[in-house]
Residue frames as qw, qx, qy, qz and C-alpha x, y, z in Angstrom:
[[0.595, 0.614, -0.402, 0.328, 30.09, 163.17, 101.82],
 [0.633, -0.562, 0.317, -0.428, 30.36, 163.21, 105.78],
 [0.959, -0.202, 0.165, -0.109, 30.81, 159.49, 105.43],
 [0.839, 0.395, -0.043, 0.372, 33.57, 159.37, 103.47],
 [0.110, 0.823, -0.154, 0.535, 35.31, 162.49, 105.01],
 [0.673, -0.621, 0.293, -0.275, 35.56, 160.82, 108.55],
 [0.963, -0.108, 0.122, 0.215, 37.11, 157.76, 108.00],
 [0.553, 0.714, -0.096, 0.419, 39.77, 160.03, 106.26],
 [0.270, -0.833, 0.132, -0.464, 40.42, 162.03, 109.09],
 [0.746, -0.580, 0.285, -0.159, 40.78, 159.21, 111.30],
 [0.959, 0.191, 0.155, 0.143, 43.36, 157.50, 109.08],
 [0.556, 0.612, -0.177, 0.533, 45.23, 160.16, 108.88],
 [0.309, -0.822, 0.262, -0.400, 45.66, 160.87, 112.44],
 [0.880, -0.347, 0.300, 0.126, 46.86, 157.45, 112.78],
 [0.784, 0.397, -0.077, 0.472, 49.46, 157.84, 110.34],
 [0.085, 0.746, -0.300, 0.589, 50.75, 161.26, 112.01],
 [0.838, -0.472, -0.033, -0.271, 50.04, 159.30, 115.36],
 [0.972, 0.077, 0.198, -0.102, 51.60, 156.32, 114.85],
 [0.833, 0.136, 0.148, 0.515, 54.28, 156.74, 112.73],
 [0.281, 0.771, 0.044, 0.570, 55.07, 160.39, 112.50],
 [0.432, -0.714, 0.329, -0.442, 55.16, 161.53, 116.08],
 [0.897, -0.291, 0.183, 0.277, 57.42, 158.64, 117.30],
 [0.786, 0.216, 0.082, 0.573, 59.80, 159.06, 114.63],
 [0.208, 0.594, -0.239, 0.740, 60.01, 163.41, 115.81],
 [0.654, -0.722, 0.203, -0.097, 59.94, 162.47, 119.21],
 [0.887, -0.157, 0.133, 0.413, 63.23, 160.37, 118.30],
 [0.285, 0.762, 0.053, 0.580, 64.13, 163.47, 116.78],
 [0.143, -0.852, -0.029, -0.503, 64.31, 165.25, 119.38],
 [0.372, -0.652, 0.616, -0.238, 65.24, 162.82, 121.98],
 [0.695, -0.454, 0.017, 0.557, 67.93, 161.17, 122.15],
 [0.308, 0.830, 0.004, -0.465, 67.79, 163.68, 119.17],
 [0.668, 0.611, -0.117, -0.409, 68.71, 163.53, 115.78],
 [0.283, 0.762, -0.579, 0.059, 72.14, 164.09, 115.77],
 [0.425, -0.344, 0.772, -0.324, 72.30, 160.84, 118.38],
 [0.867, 0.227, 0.007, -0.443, 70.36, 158.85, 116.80],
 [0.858, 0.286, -0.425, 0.027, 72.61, 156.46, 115.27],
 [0.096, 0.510, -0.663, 0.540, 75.15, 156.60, 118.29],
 [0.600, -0.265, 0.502, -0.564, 72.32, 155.39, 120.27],
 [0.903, 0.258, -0.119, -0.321, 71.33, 152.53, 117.82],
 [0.541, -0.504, 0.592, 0.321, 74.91, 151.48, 117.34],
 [0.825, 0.292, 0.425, 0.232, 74.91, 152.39, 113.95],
 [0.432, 0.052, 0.157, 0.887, 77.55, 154.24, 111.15],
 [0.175, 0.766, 0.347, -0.511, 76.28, 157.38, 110.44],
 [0.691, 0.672, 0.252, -0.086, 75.84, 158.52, 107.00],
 [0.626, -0.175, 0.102, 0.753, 79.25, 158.86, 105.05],
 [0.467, 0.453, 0.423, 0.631, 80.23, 161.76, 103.30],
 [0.073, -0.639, -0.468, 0.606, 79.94, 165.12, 105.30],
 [0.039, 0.546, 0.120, -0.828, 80.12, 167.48, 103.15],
 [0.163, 0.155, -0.592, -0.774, 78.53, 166.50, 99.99],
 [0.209, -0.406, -0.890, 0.008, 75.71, 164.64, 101.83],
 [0.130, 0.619, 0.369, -0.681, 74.76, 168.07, 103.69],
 [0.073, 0.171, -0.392, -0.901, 75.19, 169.81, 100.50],
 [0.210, -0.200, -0.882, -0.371, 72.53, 167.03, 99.01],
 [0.247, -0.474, -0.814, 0.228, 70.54, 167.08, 102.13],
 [0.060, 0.555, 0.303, -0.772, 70.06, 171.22, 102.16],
 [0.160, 0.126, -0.587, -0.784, 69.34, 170.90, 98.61],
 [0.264, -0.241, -0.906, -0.228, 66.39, 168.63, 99.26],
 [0.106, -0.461, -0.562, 0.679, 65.36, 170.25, 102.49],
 [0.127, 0.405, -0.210, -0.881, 64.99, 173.91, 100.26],
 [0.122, -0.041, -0.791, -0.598, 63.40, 171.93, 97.22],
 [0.332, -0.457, -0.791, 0.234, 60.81, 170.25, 99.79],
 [0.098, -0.582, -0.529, 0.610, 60.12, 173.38, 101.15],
 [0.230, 0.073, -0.449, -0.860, 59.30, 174.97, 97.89],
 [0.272, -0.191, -0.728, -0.600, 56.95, 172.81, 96.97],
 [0.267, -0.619, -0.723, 0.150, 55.14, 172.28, 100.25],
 [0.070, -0.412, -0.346, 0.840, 54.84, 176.06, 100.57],
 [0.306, 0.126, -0.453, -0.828, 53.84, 176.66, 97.01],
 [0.280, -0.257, -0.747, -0.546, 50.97, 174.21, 97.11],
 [0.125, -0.524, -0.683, 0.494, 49.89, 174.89, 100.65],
 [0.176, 0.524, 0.102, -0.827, 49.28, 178.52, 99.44],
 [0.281, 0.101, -0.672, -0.678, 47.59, 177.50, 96.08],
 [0.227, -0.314, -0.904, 0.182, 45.47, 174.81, 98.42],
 [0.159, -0.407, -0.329, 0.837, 44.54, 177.76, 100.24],
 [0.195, 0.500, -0.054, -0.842, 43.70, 180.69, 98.05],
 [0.441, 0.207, -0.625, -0.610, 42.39, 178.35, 94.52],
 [0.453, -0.199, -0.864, 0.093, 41.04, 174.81, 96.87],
 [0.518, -0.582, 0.007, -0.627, 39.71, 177.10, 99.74],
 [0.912, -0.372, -0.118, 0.128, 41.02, 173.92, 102.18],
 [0.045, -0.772, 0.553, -0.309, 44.10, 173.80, 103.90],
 [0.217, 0.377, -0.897, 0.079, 46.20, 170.12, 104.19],
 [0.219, -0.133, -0.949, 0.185, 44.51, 167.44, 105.98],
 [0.050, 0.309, 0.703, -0.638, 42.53, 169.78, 108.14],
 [0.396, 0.580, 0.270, -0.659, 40.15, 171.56, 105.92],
 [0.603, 0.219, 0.722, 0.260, 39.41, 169.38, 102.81],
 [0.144, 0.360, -0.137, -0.912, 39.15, 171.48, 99.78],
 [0.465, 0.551, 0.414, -0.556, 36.26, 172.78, 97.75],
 [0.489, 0.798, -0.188, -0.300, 37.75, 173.20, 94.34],
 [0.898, 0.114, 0.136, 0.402, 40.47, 171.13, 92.20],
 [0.082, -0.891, 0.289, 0.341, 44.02, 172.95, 91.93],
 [0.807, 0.436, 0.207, 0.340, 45.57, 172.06, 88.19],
 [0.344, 0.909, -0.161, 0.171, 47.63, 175.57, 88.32],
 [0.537, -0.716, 0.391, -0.215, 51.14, 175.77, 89.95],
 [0.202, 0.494, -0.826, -0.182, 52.94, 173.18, 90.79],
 [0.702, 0.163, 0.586, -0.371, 49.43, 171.06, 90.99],
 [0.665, 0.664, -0.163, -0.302, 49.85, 171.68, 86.99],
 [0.077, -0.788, 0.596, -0.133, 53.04, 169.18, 87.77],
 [0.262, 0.024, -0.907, 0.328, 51.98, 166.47, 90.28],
 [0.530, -0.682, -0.447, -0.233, 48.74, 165.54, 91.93],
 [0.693, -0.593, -0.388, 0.132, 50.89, 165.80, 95.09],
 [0.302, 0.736, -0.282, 0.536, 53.35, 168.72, 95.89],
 [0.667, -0.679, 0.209, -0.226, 52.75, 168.53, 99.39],
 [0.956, -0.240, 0.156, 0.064, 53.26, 165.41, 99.77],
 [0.775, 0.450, -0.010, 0.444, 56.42, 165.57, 97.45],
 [0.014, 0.826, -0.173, 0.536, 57.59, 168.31, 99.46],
 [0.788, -0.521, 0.148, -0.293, 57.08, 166.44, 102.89],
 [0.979, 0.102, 0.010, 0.175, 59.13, 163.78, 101.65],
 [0.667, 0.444, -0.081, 0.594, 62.19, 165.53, 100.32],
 [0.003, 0.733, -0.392, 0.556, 62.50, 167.52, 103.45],
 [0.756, -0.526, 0.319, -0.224, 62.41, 164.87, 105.58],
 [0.966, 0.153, 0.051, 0.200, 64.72, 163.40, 103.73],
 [0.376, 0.661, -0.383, 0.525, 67.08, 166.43, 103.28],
 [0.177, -0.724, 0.443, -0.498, 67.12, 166.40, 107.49],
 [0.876, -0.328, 0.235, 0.265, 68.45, 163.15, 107.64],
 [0.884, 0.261, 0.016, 0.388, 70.81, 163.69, 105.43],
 [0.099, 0.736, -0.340, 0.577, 72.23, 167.14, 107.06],
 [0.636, -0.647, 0.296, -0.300, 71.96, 165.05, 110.26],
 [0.223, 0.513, -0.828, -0.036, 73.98, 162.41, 108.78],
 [0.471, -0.132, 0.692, -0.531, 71.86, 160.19, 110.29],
 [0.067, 0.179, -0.946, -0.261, 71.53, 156.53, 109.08],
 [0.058, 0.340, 0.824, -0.450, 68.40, 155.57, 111.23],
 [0.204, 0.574, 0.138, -0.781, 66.58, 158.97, 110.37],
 [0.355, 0.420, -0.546, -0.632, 67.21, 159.14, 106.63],
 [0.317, -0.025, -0.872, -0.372, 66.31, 155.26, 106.12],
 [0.157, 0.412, 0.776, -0.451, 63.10, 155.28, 108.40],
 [0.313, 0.398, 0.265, -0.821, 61.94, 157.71, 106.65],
 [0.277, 0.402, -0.656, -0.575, 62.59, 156.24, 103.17],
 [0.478, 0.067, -0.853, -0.198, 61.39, 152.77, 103.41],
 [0.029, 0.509, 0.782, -0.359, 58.59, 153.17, 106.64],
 [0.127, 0.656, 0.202, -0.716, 57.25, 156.98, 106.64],
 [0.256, 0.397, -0.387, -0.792, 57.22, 157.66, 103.20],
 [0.333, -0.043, -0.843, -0.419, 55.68, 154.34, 101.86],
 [0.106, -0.418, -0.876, 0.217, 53.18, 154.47, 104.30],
 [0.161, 0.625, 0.182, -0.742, 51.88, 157.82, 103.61],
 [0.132, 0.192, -0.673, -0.702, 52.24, 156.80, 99.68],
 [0.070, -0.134, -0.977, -0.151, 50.12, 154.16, 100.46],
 [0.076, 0.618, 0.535, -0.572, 47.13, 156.54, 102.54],
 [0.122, 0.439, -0.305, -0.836, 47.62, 158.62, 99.87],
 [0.150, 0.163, -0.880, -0.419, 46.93, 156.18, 97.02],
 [0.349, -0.168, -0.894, -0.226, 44.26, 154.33, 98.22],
 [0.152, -0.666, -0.577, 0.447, 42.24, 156.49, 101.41],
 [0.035, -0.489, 0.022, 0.872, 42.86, 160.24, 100.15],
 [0.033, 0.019, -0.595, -0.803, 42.73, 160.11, 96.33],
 [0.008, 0.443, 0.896, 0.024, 39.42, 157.92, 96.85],
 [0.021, 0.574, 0.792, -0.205, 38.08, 160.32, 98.60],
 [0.008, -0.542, -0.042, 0.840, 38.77, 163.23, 96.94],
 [0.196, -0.069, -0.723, -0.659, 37.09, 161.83, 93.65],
 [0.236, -0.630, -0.699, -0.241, 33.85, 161.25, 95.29],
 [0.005, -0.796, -0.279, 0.536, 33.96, 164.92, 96.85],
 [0.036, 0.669, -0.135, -0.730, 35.23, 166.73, 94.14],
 [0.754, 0.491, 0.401, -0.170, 33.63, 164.18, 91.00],
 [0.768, 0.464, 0.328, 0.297, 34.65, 164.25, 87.59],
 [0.280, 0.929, -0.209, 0.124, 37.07, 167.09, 87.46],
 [0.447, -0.682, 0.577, -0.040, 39.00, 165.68, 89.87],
 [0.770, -0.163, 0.600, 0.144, 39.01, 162.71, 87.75],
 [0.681, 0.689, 0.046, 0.245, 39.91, 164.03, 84.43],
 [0.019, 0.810, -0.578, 0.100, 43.15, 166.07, 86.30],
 [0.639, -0.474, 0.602, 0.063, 44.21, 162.93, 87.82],
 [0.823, 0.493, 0.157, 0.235, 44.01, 160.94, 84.02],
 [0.525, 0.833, -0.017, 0.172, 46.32, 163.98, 82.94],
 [0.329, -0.820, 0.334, -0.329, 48.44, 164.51, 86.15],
 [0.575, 0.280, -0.723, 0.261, 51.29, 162.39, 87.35],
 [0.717, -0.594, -0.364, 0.027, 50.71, 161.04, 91.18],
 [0.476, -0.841, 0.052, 0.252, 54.14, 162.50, 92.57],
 [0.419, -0.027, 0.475, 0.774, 56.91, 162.69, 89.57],
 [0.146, 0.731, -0.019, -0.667, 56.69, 166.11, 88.01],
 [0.701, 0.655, 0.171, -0.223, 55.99, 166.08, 84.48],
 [0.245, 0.826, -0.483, -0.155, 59.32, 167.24, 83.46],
 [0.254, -0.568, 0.773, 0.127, 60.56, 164.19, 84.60],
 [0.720, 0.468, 0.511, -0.033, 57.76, 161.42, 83.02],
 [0.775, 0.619, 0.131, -0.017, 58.83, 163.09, 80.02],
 [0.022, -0.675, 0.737, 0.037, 62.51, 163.64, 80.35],
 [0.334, -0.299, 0.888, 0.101, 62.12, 159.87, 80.98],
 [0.701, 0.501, 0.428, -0.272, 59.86, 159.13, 78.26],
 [0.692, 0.707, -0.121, -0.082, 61.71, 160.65, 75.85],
 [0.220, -0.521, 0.823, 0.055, 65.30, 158.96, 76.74],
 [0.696, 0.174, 0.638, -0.279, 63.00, 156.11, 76.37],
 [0.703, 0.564, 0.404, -0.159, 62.65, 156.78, 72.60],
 [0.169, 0.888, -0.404, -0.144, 66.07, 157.93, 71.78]]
């Protein structure tokens, strides 16, 4: 499994590489809040119903990526990227979404553009960072977590939505039939 477990590794350090650690070094400097000022572009309207939105997402995000890191942990025996786990996690909010993390990751990097007001921030992340980590996901991770963790892992994924919680597949399923 070695073989399959490297190339992972190394794909995913180029994504945090590459595209992650540029975009919080731009964080930081010219920093966040600068960001568009430096770009010469508007910054997000709306102050105070965009923060509202943007600490709502932040908080949401950080549910879920705490709740499944500590399920990852204590029911997977692994721990995010760095220690691959041993066991499928279906309970939680794995019992949800294949991906909480990830779904977490997202929506707080999205809530701190949007409490930074920041145009630059909030659409990099949307339409570079996030679809390029959908895509590692999808098509380097999943892979290999079906040929380490075999035929359970592929009967949860049949049952399991990729990153929409259940509630919503079927909220929008059943609108669908109404």
């Amino acid at each position: 499994m070695d073989f399959v477990q490297k190339p992972i590794r190394v794909v995913h350090f180029c994504y945090w590489f590459f595209l992650v650690l540029p975009a919080w070094i731009e964080f930081v400097y010219p920093g966040y809040t600068r960001l568009d000022e430096v770009l010469n572009l508007e910054t997000l309207p709306g102050k105070i119903p965009v923060l509202v939105l943007g600490i709502i997402l932040f908080l949401i995000g950080m549910y879920y990526g705490l709740a499944s890191s500590q399920l990852l942990a204590k029911i997977g025996r692994g721990a995010m990227a760095f220690k691959f786990s041993k066991n499928v996690v279906v309970s939680g909010v794995y019992d949800q979404l294949r991906n909480p993390m990830a779904l977490g990751y997202y929506l707080m990097i999205l809530g701190v553009g949007l409490m930074a007001h920041s145009t630059y921030f909030f659409f990099l992340n949307l339409f570079i960072i996030i679809p390029s980590h959908i895509f590692y996901i999808k098509y380097f991770e999943e892979f290999e977590v079906e040929l380490r963790l075999g035929k359970s892992y592929i009967e949860y994924k049949q049952q399991t939505p990729f990153l929409i919680p259940k509630v919503f597949v079927k909220l929008t399923n059943r609108n669908k039939t109404l």
